[in-house]
mmCIF file of the N, C-alpha and C atoms, coordinates in Angstrom:
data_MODEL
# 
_entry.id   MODEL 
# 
loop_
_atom_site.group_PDB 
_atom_site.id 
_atom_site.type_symbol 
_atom_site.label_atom_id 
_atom_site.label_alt_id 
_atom_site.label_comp_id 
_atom_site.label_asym_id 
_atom_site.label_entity_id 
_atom_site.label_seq_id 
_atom_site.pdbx_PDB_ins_code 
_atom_site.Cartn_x 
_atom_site.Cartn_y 
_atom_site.Cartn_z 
_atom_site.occupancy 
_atom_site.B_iso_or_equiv 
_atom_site.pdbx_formal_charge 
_atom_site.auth_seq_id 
_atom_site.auth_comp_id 
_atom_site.auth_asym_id 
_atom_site.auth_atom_id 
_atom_site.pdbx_PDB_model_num 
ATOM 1   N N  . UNK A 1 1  ? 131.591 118.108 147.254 1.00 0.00 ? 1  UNK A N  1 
ATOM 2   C CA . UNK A 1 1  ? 130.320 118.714 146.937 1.00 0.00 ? 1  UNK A CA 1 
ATOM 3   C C  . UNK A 1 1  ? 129.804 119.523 148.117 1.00 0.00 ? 1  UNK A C  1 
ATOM 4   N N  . UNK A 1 2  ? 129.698 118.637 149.318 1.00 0.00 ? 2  UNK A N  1 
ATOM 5   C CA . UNK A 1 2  ? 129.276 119.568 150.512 1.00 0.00 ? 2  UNK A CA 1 
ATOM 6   C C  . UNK A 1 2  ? 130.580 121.243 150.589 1.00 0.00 ? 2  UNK A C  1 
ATOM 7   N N  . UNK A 1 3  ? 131.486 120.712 150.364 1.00 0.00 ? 3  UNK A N  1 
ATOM 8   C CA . UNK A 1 3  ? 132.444 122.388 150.447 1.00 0.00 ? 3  UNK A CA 1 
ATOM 9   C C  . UNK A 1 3  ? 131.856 122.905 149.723 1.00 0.00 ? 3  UNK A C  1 
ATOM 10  N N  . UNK A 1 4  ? 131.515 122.977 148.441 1.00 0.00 ? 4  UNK A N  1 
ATOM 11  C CA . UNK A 1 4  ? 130.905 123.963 147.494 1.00 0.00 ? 4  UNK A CA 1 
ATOM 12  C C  . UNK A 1 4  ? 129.312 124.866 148.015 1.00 0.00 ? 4  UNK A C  1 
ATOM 13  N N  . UNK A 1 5  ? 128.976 123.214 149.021 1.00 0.00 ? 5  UNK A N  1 
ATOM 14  C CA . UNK A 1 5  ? 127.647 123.957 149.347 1.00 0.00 ? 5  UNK A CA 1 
ATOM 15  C C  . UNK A 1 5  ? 127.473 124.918 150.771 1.00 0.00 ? 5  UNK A C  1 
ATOM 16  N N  . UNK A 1 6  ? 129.035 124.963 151.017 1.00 0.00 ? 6  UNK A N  1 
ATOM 17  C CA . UNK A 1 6  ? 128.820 125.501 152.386 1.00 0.00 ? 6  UNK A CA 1 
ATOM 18  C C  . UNK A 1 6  ? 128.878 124.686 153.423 1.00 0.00 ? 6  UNK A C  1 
ATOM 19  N N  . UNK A 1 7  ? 128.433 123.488 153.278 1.00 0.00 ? 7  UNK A N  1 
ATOM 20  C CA . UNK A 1 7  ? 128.349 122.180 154.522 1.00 0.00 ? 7  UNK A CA 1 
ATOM 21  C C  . UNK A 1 7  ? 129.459 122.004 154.914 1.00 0.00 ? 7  UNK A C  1 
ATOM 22  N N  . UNK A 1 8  ? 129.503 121.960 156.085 1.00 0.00 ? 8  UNK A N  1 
ATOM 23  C CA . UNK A 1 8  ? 130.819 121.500 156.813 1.00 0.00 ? 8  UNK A CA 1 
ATOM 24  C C  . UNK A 1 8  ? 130.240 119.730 157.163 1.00 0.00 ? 8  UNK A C  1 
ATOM 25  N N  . UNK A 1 9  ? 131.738 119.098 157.228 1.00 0.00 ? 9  UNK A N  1 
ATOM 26  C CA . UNK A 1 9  ? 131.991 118.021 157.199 1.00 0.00 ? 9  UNK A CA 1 
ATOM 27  C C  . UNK A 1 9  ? 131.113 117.351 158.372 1.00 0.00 ? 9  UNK A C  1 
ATOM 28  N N  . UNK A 1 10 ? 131.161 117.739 159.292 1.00 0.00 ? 10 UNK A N  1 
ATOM 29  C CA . UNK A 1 10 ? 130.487 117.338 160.577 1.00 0.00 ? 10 UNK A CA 1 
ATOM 30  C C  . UNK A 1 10 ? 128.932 116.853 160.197 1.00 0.00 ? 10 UNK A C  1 
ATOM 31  N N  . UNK A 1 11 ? 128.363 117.864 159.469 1.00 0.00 ? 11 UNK A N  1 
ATOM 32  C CA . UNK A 1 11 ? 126.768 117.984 159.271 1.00 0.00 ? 11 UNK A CA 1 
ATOM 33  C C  . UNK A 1 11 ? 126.071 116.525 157.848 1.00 0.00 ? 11 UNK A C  1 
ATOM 34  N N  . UNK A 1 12 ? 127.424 115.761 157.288 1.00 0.00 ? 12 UNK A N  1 
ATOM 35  C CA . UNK A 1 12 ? 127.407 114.988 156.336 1.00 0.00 ? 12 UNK A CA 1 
ATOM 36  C C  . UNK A 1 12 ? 127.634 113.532 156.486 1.00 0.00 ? 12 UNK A C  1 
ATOM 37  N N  . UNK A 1 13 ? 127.110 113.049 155.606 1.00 0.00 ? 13 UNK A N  1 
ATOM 38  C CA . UNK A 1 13 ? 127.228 111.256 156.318 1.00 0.00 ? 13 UNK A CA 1 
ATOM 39  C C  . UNK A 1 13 ? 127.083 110.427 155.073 1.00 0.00 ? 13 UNK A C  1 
ATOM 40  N N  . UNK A 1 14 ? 127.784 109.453 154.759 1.00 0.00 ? 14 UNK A N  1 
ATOM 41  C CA . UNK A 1 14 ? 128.337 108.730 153.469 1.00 0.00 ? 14 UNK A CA 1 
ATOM 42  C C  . UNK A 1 14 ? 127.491 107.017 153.822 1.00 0.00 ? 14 UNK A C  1 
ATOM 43  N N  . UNK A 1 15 ? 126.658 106.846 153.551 1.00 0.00 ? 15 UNK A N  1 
ATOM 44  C CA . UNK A 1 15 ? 126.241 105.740 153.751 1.00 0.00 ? 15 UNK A CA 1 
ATOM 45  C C  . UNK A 1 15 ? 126.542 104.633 152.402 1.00 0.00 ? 15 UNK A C  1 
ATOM 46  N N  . UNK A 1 16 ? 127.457 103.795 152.711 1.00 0.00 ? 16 UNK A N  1 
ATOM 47  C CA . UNK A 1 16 ? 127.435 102.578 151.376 1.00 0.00 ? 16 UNK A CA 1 
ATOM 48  C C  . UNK A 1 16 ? 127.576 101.520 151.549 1.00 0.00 ? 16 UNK A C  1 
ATOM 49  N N  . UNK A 1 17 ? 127.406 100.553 150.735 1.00 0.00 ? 17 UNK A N  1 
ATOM 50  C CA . UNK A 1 17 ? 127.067 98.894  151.099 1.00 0.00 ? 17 UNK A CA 1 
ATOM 51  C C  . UNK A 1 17 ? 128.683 98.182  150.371 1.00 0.00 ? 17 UNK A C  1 
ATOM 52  N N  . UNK A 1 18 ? 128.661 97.248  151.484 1.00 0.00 ? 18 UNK A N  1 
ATOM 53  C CA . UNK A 1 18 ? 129.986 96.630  152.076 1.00 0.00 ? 18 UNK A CA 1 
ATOM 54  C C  . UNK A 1 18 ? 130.400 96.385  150.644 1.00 0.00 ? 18 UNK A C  1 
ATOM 55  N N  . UNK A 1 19 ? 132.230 96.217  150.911 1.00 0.00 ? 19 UNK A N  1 
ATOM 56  C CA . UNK A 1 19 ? 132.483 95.627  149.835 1.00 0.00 ? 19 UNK A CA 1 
ATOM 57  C C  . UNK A 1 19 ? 132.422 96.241  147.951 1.00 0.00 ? 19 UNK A C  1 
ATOM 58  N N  . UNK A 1 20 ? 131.516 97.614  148.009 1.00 0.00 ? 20 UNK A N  1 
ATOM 59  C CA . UNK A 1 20 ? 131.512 98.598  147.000 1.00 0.00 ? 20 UNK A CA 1 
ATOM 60  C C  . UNK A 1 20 ? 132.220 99.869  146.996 1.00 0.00 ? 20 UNK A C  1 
ATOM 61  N N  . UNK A 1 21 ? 133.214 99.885  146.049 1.00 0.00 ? 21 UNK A N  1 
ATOM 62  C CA . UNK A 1 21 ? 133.748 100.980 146.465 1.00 0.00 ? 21 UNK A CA 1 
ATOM 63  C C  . UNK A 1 21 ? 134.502 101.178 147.782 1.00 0.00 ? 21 UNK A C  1 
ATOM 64  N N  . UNK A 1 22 ? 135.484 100.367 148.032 1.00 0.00 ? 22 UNK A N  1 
ATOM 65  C CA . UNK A 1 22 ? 136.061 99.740  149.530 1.00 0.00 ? 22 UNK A CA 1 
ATOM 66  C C  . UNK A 1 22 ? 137.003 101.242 149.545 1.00 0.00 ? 22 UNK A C  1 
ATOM 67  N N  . UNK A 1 23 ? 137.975 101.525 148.440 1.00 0.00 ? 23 UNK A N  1 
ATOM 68  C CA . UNK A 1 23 ? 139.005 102.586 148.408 1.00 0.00 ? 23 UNK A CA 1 
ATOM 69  C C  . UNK A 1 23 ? 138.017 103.747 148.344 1.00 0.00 ? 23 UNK A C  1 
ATOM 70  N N  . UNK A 1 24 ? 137.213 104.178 147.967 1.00 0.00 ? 24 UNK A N  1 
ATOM 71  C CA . UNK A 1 24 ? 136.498 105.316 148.073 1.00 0.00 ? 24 UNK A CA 1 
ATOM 72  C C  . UNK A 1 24 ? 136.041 105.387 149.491 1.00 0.00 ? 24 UNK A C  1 
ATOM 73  N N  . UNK A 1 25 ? 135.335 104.613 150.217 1.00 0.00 ? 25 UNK A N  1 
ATOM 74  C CA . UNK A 1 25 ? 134.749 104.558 151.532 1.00 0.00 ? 25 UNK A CA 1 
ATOM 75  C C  . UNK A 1 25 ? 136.416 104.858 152.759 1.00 0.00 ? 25 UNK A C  1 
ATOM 76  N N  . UNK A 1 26 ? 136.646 104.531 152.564 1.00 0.00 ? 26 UNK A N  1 
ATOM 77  C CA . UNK A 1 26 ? 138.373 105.169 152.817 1.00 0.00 ? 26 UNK A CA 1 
ATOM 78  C C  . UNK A 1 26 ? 138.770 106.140 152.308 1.00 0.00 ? 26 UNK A C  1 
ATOM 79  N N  . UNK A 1 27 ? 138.788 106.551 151.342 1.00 0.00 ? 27 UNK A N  1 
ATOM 80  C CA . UNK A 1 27 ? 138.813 108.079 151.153 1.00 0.00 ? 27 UNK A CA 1 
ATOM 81  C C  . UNK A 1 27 ? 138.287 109.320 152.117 1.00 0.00 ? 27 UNK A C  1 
ATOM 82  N N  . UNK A 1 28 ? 136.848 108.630 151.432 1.00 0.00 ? 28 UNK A N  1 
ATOM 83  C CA . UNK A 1 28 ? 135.656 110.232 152.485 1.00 0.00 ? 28 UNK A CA 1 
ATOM 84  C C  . UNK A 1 28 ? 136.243 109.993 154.290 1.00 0.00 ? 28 UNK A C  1 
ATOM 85  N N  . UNK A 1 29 ? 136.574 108.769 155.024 1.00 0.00 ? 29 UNK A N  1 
ATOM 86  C CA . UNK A 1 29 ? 136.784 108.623 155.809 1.00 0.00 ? 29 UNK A CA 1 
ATOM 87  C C  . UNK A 1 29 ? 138.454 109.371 156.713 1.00 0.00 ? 29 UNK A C  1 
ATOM 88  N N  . UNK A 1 30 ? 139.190 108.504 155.458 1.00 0.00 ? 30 UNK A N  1 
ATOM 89  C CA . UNK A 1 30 ? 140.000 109.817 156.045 1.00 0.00 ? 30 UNK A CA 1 
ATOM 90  C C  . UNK A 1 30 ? 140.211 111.471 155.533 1.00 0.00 ? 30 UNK A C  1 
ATOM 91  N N  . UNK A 1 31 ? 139.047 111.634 154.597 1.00 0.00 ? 31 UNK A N  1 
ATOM 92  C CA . UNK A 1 31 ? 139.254 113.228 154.401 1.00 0.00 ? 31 UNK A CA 1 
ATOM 93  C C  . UNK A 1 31 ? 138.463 113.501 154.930 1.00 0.00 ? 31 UNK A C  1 
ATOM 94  N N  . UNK A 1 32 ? 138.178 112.593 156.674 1.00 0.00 ? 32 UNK A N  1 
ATOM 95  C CA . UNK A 1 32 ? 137.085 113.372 158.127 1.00 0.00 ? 32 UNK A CA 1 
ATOM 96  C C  . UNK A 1 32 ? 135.546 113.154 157.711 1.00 0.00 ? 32 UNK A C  1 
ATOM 97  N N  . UNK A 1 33 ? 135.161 112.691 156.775 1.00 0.00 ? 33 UNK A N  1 
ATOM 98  C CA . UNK A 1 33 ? 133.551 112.404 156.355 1.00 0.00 ? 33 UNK A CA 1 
ATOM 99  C C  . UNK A 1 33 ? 133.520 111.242 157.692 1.00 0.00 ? 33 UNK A C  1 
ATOM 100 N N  . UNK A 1 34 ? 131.960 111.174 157.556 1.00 0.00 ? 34 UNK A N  1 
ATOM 101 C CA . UNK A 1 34 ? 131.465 110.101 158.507 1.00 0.00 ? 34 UNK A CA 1 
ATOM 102 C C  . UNK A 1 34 ? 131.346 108.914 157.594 1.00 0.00 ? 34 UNK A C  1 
ATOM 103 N N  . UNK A 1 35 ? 131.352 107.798 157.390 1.00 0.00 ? 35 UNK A N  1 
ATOM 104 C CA . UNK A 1 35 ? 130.896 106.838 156.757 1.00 0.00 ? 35 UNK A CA 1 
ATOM 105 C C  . UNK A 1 35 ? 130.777 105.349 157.019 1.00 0.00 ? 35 UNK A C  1 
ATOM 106 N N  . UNK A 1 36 ? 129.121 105.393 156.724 1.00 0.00 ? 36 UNK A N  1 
ATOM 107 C CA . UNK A 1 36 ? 128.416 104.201 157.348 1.00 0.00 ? 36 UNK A CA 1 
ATOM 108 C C  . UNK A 1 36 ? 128.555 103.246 156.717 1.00 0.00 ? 36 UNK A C  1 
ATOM 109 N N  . UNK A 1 37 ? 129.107 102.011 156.556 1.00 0.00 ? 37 UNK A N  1 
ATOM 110 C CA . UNK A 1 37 ? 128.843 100.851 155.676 1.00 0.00 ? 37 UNK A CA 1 
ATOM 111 C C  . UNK A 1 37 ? 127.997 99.827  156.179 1.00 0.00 ? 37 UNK A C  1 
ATOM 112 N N  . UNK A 1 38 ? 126.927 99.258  154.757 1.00 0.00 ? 38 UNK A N  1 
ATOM 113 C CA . UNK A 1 38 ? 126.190 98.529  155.457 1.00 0.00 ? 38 UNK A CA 1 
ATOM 114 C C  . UNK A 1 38 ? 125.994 97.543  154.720 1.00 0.00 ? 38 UNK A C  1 
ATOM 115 N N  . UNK A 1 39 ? 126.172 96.033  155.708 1.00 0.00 ? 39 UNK A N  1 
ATOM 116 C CA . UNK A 1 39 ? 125.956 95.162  155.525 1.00 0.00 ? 39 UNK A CA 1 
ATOM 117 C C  . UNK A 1 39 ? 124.711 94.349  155.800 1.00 0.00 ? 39 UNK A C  1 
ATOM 118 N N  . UNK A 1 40 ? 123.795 93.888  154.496 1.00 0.00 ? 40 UNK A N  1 
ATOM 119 C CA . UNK A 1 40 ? 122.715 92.684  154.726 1.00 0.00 ? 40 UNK A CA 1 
ATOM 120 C C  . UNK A 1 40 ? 122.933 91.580  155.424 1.00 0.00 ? 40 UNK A C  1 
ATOM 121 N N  . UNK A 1 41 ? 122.246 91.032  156.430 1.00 0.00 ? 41 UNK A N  1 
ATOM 122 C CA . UNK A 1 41 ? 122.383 89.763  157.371 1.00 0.00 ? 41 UNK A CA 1 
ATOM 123 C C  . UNK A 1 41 ? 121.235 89.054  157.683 1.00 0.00 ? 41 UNK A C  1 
ATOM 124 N N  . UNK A 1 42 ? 121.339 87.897  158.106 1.00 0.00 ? 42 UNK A N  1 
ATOM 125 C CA . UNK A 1 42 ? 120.263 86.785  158.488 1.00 0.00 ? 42 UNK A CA 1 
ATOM 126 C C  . UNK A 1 42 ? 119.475 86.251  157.514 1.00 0.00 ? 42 UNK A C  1 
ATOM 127 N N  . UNK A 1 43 ? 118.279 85.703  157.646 1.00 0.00 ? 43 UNK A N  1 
ATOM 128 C CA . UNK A 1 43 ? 117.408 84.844  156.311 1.00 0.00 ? 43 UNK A CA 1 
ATOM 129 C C  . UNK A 1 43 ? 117.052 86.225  155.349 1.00 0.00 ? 43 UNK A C  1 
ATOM 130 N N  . UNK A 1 44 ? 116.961 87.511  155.753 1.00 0.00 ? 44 UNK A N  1 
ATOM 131 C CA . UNK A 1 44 ? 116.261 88.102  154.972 1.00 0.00 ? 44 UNK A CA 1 
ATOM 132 C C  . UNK A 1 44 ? 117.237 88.720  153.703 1.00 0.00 ? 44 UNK A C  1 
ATOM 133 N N  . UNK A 1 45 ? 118.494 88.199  153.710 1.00 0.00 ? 45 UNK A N  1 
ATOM 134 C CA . UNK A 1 45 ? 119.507 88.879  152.990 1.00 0.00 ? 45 UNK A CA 1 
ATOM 135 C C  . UNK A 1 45 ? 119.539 89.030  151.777 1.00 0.00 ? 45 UNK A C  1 
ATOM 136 N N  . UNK A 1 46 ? 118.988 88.188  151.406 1.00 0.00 ? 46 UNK A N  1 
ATOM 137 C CA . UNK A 1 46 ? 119.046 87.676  149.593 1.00 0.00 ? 46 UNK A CA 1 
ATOM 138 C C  . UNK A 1 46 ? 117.965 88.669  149.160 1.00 0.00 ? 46 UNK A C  1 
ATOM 139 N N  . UNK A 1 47 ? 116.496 88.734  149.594 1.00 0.00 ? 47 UNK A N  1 
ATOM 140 C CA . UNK A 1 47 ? 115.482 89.262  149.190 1.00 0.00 ? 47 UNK A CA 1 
ATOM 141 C C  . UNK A 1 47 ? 115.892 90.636  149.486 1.00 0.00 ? 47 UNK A C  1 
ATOM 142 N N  . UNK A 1 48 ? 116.293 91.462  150.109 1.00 0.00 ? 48 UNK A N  1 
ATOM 143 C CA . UNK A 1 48 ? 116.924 92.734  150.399 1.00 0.00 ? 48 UNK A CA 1 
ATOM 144 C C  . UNK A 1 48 ? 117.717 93.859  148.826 1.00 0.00 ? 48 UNK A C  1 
ATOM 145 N N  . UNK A 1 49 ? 118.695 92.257  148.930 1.00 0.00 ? 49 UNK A N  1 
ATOM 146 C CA . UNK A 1 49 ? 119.243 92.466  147.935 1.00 0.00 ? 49 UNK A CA 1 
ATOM 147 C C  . UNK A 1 49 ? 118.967 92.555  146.468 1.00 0.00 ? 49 UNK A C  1 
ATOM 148 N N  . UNK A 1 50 ? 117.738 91.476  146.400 1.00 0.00 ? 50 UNK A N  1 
ATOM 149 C CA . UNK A 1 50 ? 117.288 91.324  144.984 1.00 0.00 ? 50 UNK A CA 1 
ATOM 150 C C  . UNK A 1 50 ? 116.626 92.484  144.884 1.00 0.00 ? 50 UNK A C  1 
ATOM 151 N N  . UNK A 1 51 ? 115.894 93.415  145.878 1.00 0.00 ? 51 UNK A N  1 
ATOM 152 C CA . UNK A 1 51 ? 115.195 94.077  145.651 1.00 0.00 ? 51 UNK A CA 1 
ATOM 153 C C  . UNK A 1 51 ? 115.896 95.813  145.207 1.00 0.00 ? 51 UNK A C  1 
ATOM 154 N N  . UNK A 1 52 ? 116.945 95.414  145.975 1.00 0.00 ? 52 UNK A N  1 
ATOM 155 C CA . UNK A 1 52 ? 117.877 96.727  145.584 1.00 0.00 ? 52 UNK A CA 1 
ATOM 156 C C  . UNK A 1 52 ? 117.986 96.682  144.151 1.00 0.00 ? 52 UNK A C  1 
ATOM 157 N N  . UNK A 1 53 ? 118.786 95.687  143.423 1.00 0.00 ? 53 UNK A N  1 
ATOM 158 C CA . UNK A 1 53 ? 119.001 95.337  142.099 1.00 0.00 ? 53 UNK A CA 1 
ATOM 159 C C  . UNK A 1 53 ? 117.543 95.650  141.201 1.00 0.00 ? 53 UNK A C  1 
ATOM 160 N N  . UNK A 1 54 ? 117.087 95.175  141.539 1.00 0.00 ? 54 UNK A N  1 
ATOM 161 C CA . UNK A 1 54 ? 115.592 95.443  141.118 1.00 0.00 ? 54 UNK A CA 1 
ATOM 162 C C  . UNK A 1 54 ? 115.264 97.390  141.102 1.00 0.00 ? 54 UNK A C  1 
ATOM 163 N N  . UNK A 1 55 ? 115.224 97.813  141.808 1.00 0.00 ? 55 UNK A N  1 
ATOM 164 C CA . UNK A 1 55 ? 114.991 99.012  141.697 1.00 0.00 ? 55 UNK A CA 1 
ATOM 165 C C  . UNK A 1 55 ? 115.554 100.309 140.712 1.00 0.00 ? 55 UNK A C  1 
ATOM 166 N N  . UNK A 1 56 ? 116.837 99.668  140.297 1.00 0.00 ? 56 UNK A N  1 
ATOM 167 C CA . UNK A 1 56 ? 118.144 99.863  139.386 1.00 0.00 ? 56 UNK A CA 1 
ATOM 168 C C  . UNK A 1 56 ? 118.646 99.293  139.079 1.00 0.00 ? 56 UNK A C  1 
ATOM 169 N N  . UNK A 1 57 ? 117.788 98.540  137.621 1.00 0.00 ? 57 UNK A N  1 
ATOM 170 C CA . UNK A 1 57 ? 118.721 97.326  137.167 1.00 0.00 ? 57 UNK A CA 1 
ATOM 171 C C  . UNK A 1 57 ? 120.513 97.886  136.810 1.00 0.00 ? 57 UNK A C  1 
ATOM 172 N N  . UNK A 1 58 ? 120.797 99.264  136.441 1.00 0.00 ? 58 UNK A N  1 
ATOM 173 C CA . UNK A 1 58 ? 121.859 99.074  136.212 1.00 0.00 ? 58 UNK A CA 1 
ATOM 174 C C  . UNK A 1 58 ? 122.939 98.783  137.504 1.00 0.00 ? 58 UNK A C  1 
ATOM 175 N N  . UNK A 1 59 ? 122.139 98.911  138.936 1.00 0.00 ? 59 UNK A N  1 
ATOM 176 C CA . UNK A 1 59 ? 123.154 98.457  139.604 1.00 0.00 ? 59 UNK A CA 1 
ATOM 177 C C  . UNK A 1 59 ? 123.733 96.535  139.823 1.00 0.00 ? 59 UNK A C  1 
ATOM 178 N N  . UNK A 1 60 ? 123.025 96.131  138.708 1.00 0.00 ? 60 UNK A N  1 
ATOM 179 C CA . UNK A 1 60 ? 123.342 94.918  138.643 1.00 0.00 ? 60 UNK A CA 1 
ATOM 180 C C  . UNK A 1 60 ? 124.890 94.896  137.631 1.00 0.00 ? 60 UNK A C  1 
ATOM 181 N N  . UNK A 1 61 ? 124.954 95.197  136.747 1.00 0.00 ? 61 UNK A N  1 
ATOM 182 C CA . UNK A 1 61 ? 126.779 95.510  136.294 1.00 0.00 ? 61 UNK A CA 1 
ATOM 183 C C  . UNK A 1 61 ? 127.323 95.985  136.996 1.00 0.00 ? 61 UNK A C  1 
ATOM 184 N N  . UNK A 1 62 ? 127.145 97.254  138.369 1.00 0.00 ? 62 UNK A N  1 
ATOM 185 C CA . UNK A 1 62 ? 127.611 98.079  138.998 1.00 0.00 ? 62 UNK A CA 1 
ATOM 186 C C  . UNK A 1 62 ? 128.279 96.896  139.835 1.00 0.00 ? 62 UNK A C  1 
ATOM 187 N N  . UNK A 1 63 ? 128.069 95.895  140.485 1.00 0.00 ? 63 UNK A N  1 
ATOM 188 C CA . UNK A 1 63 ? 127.724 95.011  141.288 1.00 0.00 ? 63 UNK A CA 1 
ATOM 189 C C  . UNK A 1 63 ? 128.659 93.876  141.049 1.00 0.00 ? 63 UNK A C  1 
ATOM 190 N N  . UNK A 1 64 ? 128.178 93.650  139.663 1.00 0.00 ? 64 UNK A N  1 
ATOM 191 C CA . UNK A 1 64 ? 129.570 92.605  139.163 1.00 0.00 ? 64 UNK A CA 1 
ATOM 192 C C  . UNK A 1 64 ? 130.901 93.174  138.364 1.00 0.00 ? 64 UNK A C  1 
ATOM 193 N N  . UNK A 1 65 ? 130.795 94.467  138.198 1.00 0.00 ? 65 UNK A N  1 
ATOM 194 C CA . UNK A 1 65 ? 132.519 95.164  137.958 1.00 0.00 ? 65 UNK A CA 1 
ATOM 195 C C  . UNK A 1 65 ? 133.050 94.872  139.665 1.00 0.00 ? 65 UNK A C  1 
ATOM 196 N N  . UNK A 1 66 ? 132.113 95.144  141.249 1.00 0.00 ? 66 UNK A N  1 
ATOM 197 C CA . UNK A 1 66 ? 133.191 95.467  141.759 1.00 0.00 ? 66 UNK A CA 1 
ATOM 198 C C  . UNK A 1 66 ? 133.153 94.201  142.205 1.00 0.00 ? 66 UNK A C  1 
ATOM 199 N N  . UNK A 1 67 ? 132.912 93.592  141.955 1.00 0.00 ? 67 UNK A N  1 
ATOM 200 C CA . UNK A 1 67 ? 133.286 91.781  142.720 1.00 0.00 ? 67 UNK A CA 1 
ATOM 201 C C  . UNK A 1 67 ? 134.011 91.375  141.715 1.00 0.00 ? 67 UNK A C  1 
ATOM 202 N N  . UNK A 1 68 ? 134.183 91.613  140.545 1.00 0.00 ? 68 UNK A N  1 
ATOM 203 C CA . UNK A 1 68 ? 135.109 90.587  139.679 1.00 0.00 ? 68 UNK A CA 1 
ATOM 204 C C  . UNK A 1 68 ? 136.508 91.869  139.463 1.00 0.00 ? 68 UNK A C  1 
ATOM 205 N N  . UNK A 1 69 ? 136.348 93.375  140.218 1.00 0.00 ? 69 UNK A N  1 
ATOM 206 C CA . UNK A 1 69 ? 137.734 93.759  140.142 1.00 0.00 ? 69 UNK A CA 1 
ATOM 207 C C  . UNK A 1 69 ? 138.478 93.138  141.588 1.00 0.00 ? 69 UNK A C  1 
ATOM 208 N N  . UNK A 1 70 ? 137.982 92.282  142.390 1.00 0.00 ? 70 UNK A N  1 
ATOM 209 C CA . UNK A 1 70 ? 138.861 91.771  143.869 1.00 0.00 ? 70 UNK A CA 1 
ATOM 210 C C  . UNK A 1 70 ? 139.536 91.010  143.639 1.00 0.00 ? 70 UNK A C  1 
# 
């Protein structure tokens, strides 16, 4: 998408949460993208999370396709 827009690779940054999309995050990485993965930690982890789910319930199926394809 960024080639189409003119963006060069340098100026772009792939941020995604651990464990989703593991072969894609390897992809952008070695086709030179930057990419951040991020992992929730300490007491506040759970509530983080519920709240993500919450914001888009459909990322709650999103969520359990990729844990039950491992």
């Amino acid at each position: 998408m960024g080639a189409r827009l003119g963006i060069e690779k340098s100026y772009m940054e792939f941020h995604m949460l651990y464990g989703i999309k593991s072969a894609e995050q390897l992809k952008l990485a070695d086709d030179g993208y930057r990419v951040r993965v991020l992992i929730s930690y300490g007491e506040s982890w759970f509530p983080w999370y519920m709240r993500r789910l919450a914001e888009r319930p459909a990322n709650v199926g999103f969520v359990l396709r990729n844990l039950l394809s491992k």
